[in-house]
C-alpha positions as CSV (number, residue, x, y, z in Angstrom):
1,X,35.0,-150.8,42.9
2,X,33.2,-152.3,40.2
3,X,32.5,-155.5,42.1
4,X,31.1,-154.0,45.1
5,X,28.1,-152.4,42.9
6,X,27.8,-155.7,40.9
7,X,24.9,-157.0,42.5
8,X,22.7,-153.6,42.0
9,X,23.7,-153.5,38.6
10,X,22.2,-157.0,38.2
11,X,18.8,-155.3,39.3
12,X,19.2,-151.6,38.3
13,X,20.4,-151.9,34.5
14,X,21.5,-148.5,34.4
15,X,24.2,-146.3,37.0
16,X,25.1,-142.6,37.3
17,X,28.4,-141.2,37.9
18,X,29.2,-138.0,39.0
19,X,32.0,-136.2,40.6
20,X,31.7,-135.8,44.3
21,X,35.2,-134.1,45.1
22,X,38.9,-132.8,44.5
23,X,39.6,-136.1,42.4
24,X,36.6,-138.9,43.9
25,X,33.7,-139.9,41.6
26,X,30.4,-141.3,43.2
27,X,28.7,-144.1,41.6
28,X,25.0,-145.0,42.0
29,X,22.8,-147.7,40.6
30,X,19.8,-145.7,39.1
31,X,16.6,-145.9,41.5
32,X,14.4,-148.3,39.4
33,X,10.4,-149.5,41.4
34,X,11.5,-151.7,44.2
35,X,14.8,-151.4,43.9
36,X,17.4,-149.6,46.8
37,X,20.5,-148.6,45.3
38,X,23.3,-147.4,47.3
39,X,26.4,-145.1,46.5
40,X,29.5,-146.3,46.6
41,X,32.7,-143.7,46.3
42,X,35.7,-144.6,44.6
43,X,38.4,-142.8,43.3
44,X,39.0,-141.5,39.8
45,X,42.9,-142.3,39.2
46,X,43.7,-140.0,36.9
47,X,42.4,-137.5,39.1
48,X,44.8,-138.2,41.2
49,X,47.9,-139.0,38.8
50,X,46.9,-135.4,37.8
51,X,46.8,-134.1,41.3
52,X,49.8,-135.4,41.9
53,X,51.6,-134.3,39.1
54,X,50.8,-130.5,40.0
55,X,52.0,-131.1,43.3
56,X,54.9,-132.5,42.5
57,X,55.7,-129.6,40.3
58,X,54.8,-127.3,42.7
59,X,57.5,-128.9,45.2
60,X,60.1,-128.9,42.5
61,X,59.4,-125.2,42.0
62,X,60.0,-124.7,46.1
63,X,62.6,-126.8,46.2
64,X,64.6,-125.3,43.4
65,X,64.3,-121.6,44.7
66,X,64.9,-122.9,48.6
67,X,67.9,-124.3,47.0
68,X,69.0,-121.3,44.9
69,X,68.3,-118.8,48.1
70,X,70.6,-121.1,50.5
71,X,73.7,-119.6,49.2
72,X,72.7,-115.9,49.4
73,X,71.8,-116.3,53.0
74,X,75.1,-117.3,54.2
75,X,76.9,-114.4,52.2
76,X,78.0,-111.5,53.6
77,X,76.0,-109.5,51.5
78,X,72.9,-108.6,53.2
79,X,71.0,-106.5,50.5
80,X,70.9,-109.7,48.4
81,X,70.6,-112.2,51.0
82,X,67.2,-110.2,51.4
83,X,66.1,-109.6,48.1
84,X,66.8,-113.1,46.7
85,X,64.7,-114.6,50.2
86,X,62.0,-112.1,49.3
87,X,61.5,-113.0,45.8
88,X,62.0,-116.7,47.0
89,X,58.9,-116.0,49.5
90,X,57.1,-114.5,46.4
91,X,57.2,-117.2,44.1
92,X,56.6,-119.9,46.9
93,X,53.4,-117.9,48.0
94,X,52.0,-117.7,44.5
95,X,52.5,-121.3,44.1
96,X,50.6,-122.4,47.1
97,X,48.2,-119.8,45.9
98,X,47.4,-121.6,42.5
99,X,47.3,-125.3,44.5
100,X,44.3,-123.7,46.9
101,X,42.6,-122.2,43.6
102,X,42.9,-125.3,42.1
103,X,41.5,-127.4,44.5
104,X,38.5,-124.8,45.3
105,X,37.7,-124.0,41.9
106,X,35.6,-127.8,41.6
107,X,33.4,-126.5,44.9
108,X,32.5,-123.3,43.8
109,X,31.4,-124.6,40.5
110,X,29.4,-126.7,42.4
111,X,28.2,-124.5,45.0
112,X,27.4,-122.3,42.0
113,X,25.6,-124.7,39.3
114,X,23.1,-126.0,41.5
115,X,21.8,-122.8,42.1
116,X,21.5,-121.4,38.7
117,X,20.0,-124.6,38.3
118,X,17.4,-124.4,40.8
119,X,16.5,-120.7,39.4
120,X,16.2,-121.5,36.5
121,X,13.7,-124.3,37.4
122,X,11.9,-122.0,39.6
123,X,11.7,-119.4,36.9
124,X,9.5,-121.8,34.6
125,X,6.7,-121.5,37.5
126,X,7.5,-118.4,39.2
127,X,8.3,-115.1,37.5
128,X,12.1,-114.7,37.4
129,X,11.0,-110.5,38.9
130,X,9.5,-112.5,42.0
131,X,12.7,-115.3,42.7
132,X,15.2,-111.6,42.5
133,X,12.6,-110.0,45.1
134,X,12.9,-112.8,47.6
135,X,16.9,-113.6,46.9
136,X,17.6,-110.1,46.8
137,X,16.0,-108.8,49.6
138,X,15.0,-109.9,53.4
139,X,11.4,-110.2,52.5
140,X,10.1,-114.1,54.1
141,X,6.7,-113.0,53.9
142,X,5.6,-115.6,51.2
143,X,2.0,-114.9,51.8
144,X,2.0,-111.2,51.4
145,X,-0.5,-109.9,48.7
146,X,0.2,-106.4,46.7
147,X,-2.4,-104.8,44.5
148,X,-1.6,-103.8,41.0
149,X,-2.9,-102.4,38.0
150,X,-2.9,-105.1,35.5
151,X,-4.3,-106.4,32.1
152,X,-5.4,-109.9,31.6
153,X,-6.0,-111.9,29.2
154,X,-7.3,-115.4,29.2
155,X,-6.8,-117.7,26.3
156,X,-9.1,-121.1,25.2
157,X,-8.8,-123.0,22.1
158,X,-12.5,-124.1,20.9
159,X,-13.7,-127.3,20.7
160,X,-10.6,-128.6,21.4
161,X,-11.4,-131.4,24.1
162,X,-14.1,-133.0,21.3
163,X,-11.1,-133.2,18.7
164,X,-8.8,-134.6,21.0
165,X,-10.4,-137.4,21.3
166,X,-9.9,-138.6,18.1
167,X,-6.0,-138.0,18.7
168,X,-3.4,-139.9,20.5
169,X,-2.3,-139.0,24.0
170,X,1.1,-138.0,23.0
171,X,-0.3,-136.3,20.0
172,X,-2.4,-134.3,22.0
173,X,0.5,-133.0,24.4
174,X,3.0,-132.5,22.0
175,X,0.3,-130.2,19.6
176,X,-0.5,-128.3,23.1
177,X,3.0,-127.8,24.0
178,X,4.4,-126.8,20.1
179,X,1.1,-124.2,20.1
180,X,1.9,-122.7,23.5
181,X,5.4,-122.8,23.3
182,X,4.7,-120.0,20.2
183,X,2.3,-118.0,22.6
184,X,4.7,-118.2,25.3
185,X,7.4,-116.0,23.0
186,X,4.7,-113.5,21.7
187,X,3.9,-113.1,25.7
188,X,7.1,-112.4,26.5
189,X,8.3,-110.4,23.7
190,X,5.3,-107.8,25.3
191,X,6.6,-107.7,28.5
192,X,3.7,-109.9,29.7
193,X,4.3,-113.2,30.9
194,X,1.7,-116.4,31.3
195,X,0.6,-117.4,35.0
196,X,-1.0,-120.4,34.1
197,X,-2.5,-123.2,31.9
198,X,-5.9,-124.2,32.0
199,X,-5.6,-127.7,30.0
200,X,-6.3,-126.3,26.4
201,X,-5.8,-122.6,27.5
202,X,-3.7,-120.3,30.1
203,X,-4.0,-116.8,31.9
204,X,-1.5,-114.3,30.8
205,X,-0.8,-111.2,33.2
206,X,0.6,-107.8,31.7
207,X,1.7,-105.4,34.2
208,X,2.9,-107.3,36.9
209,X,5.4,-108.3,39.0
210,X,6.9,-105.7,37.2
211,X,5.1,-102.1,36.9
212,X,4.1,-101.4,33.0
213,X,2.7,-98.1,32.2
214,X,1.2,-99.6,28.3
215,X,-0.1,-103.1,29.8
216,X,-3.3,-102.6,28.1
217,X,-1.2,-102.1,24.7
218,X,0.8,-105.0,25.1
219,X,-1.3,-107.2,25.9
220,X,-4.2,-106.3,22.8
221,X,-0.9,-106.8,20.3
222,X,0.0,-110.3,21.8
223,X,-3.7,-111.4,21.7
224,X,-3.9,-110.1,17.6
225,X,-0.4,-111.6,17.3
226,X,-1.3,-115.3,18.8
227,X,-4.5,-114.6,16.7
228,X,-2.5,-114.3,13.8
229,X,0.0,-117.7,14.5
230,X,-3.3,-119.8,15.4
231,X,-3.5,-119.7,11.5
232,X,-0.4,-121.9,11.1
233,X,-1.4,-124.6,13.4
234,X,-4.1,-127.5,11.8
235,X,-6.7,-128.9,14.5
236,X,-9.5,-131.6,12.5
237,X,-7.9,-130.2,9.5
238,X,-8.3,-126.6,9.5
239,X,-6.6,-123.8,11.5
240,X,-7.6,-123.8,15.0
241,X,-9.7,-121.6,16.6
242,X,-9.0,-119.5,19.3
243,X,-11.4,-117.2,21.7
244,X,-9.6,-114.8,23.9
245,X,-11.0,-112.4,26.7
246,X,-9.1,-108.5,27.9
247,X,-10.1,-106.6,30.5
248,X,-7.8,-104.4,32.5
249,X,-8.2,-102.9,36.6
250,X,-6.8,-103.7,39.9
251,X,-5.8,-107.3,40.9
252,X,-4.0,-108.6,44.0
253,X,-1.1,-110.6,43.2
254,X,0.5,-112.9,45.8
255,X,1.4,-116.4,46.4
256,X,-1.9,-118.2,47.2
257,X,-2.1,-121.8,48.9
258,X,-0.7,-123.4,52.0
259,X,2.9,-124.0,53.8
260,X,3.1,-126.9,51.7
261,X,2.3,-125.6,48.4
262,X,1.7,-122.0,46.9
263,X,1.3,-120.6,43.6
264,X,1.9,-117.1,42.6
265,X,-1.0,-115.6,40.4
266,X,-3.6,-113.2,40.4
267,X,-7.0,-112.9,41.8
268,X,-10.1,-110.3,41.9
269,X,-12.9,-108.9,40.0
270,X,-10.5,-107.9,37.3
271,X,-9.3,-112.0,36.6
272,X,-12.8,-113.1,36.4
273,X,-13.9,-110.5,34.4
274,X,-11.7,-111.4,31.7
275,X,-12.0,-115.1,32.5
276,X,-16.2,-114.1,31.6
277,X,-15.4,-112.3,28.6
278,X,-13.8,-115.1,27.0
279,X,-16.8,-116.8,27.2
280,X,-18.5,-114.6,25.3
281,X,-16.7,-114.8,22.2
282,X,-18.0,-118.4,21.8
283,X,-21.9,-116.1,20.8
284,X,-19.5,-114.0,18.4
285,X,-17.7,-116.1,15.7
286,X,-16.6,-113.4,13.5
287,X,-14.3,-111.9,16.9
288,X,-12.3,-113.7,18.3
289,X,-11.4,-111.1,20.7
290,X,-13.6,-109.9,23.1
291,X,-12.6,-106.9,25.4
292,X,-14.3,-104.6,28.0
293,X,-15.0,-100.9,27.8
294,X,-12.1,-100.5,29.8
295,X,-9.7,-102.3,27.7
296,X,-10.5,-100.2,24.4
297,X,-10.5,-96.6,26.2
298,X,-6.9,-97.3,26.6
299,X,-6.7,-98.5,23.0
300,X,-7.9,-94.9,21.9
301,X,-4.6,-93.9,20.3
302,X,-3.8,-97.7,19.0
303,X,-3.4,-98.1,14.7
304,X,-6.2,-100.4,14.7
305,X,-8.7,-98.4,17.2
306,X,-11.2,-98.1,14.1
307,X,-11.4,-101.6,13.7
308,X,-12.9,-102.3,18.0
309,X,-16.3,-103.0,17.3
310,X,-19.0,-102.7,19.7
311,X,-20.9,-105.7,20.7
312,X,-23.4,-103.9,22.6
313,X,-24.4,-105.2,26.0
314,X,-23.6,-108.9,27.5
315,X,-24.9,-110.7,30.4
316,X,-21.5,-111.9,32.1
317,X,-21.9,-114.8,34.4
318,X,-21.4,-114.1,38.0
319,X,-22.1,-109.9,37.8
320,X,-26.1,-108.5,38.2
321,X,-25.2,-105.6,35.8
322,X,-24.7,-106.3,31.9
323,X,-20.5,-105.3,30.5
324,X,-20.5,-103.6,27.2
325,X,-18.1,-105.4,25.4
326,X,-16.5,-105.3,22.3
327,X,-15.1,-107.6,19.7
328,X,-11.6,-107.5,17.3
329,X,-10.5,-109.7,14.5
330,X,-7.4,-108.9,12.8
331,X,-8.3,-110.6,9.6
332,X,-11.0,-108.0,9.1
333,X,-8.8,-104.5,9.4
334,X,-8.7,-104.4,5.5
335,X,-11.9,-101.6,5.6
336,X,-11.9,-99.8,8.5
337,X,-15.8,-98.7,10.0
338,X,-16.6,-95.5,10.8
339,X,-14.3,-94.8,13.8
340,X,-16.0,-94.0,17.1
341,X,-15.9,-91.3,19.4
342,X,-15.0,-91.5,23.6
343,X,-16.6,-89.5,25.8
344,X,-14.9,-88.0,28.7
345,X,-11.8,-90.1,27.9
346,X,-8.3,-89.8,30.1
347,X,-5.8,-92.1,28.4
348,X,-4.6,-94.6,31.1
349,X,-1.2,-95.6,29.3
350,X,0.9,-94.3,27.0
351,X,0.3,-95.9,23.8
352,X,2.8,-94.8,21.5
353,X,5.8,-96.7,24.2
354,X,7.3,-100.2,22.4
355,X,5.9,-103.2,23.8
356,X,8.5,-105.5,22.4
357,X,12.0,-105.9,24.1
C-alpha cells in the first residue's frame, strides 16, 4: 500500500488516514497548492484478524449447539427434541444478531457524527432555535421573514482601528476574539445571542428566534455587565472603551441574501435605531450607554432605574424628528439622582423574571 502513495508523499509531506469501512482504512496525501492527491484504500489487518476472530467464535458457538441438538432430534422423545432445537434456534439467532450490530454499529456512528458535526458548525452562524425549526419541521421556505418584538443592542469599541495600528496582525485578532469571546458568554447567559460582528463591534438580538417576554431587561444587564468586563481588558495601556446603543420595537427577522448565500439577522427601523444611538455615545463620554425612551419605560421596575439619566434631545442620523435618549454608566450608581417619574406608563415586560439560564 505504502508504495503506491510513495510518489504523492514525495510532494505532499503530510497524509490523512481515516476509516472508510467494517475493517478498510482510506489513505490520502494532504491537498497541498498544485498538488492532486489521490485516495488509495487498503486494508487495516488487524481489523480483519479481529473480524475474523469474532466470526470464528461465532461459528464455534453454532457449531457446538448444532452438534449438541443432533442427538435430541433423533430420540424418541419429542418434548426435548423440541425444546433443545428451540433454545438451539435462540442462541444461534442472538449470535447472528450481535455479528449484524457489530458490523453496523461503525455506519451509524458515522451517519451520526457528521451530522452533529455539521450542527454544530451551523450553530456558530445560525441560531441553534433556527437549525431545530428547519430539521424539525417541513418548513423549505428559507426566505420567509417573521416580525418580532425584539431589543437590540449594537456594540463598538472606540478608537480602536487608530490603536490597532500600532499592533501586530495576529495581536489584533487574537485581542478581538479573547474580548468577544467574554461578551459572547454574558449574551448568552441573558438569553440573547449575537447576530453579527462588525470588525471591532457586533449586533446582539434579545428576543428572538425565540419569544422573550423581559428582552428589554436582559439585554440592559448584558450591556452593564460587558461594561463592567471592558475594565479587565488593556487597549494603548488603559481599559478599553466601549459605546453601546439599546432600543427595543418590532424587527423582521429572516434569512436575507441570495440562493447562493443568506444570512439570518434582523432588519427595520428598530436595528438602525439602535445602530444610531451608538453613535451618540461618542458626544457623551461619561455614558457609555445610550438608550431610547423606549428602552428605559421598560426599565421602570429595574434596581438601577434611578441611575437612567436623560440626555435630552439628539439629532439621530437618518430620522427628521430628534430621539430623546438617555445615557447609563454603571461605575456611577454609587449616588443615585433624584429618580424620575413616567407618564402614562404600561410596563412592556415583566421585569422581576431571571434573565440568566
Amino acid at each position: 500500500m505504502l508504495k503506491k502513495i510513495t510518489s504523492h508523499l514525495s510532494t505532499a509531506s503530510k497524509f490523512k488516514i481515516k476509516k472508510a469501512g467494517y475493517h478498510t482504512l482510506e489513505v490520502a496525501p494532504s491537498q497541498i497548492t498544485d498538488v492532486h492527491g489521490k485516495q488509495y484504500p487498503c486494508n487495516n489487518r488487524m481489523g480483519i484478524l479481529s473480524s475474523s476472530l469474532r466470526r470464528f467464535r461465532n461459528a464455534v458457538v453454532i457449531f457446538s449447539l448444532s452438534a449438541n441438538a443432533t442427538p435430541y432430534i433423533f430420540t424418541f422423545s419429542i418434548f426435548w427434541a423440541i425444546l433443545v432445537i428451540f433454545f438451539s434456534t435462540l442462541m444461534v439467532g442472538i449470535v447472528l444478531y450481535l455479528e449484524y450490530l457489530e458490523k453496523n454499529d461503525f455506519s451509524k456512528k458515522e451517519s451520526k457524527n457528521p451530522e452533529q458535526n455539521l450542527r454544530t458548525l451551523f450553530e456558530k452562524y445560525v441560531p441553534a432555535a433556527i437549525i431545530e425549526r428547519y430539521l424539525d419541521s417541513e418548513e423549505v421556505d428559507l426566505f420567509q421573514g417573521i416580525g418580532s418584538w425584539v431589543t437590540i443592542l449594537f456594540l463598538d469599541i472606540r478608537d480602536f482601528t487608530a490603536i490597532s495600528e500600532k499592533m501586530g496582525a495576529k495581536n489584533v485578532v487574537s485581542f478581538l476574539n479573547a474580548y468577544f469571546e467574554k461578551c459572547s458568554h454574558v449574551i448568552s447567559e441573558e438569553n440573547g445571542h449575537i447576530n453579527k460582528y462588525t470588525g471591532d463591534g457586533f449586533l446582539a438580538i434579545f428576543g428572538a428566534p425565540e419569544p422573550l417576554s423581559h428582552h428589554t431587561v436582559c439585554a440592559f444587564n448584558a450591556a452593564s455587565r460587558i461594561l463592567d468586563l471592558s475594565k479587565d481588558f488593556i487597549l494603548g495601556g488603559e481599559s478599553i472603551k466601549i459605546g453601546i446603543g439599546l432600543h427595543t420595537g418590532k424587527a423582521i427577522l429572516g434569512n436575507i441574501g441570495s440562493k447562493t448565500k443568506i444570512e439570518y439577522t434582523a432588519i427595520g427601523d428598530t436595528v438602525n435605531t439602535a445602530a444610531r444611538l451608538e453613535e451618540v455615545t461618542k458626544l457623551f463620554n461619561t455614558f457609555p450607554i445610550v438608550m431610547s425612551q423606549d428602552v428605559r419605560k421598560a426599565l421602570a421596575l429595574h434596581p438601577h432605574y434611578s441611575f437612567i439619566t436623560s440626555l435630552g434631545k439628539q439629532k439621530i442620523r437618518g430620522k427628521e424628528q430628534e430621539l430623546e435618549a438617555f445615557g447609563f454608566n454603571s461605575s456611577i450608581t454609587s449616588t443615585p439622582p433624584q429618580a424620575q417619574t413616567v407618564d402614562d406608563f404600561l410596563p412592556l415586560q415583566v421585569v422581576g423574571e431571571k434573565c440568566s439560564i
